[in-house]
C-alpha positions, 0 to 999 in steps of 0.5 A: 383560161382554157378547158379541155373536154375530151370525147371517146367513142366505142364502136363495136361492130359484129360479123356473122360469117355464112349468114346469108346462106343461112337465111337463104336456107330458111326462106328455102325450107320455108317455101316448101312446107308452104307448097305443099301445105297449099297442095294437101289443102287443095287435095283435102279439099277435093277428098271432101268433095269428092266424099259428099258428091259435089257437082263437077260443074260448079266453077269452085268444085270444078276449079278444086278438081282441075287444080288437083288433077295435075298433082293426082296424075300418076296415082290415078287407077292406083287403088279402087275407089269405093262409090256409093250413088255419087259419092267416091271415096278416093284413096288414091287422093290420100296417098298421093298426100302421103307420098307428096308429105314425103317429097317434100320432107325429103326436099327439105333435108336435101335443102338442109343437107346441101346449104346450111351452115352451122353458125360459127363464131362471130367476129367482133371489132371494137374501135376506141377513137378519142378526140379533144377538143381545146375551147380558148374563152 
């Protein structure tokens, strides 16, 4: 007496063409929003300062102001910055926020604009194999 036993498989597999590039494209757009969210918070951040009259030579005020001097370089003697004793309210601070938003927005579509890809179809293979198998008591 034999018995006979078969075994199917079904493999699928699907590929998404440009996926990578996709990806690449999000990581990309995603590391931008993220500079300059960091950016508008140092830069917030010293307004307030700024705004209350902290102490320049507190290493934290002092390390806020130095890291956002680099950044509020060119719109520096932009506007008058009203004082009052020692507190400042620096205009040009808000819209270097402004016109750094606008950068990176515009940076953004750039990205955009240059790598993605629309995601097309995919493309799916399917695999039938059958094997049997012969068992002899």
């Amino acid at each position: 007496m034999s018995n006979e036993n078969r075994v199917s498989q079904v493999r699928t597999s699907k590929s998404e063409p440009e996926r990578e590039q996709r990806i690449f494209t999000f990581k990309a757009t995603q590391l931008i929003w993220l500079f300059l969210g960091i950016l508008e918070a140092l830069i917030a951040l010293r307004v307030g300062l700024m705004l209350i009259g902290a102490n320049p030579n507190s290493p934290i005020v002092a390390l806020i102001y130095g890291l956002t001097s680099l950044f509020l370089f060119p719109f520096t003697g932009l506007v008058n910055s009203p004082t009052y004793g020692s507190m400042v309210f620096e205009l040009s601070s808000l819209f270097a926020m402004l016109i750094y938003a606008l950068i990176a927005w515009a940076a953004e579509r750039i990205v955009w604009l240059i790598f993605y890809r629309p995601r097309g179809s995919s493309v799916g293979v399917t695999e039938t194999t059958t094997s049997e198998q012969h068992t002899n008591p």
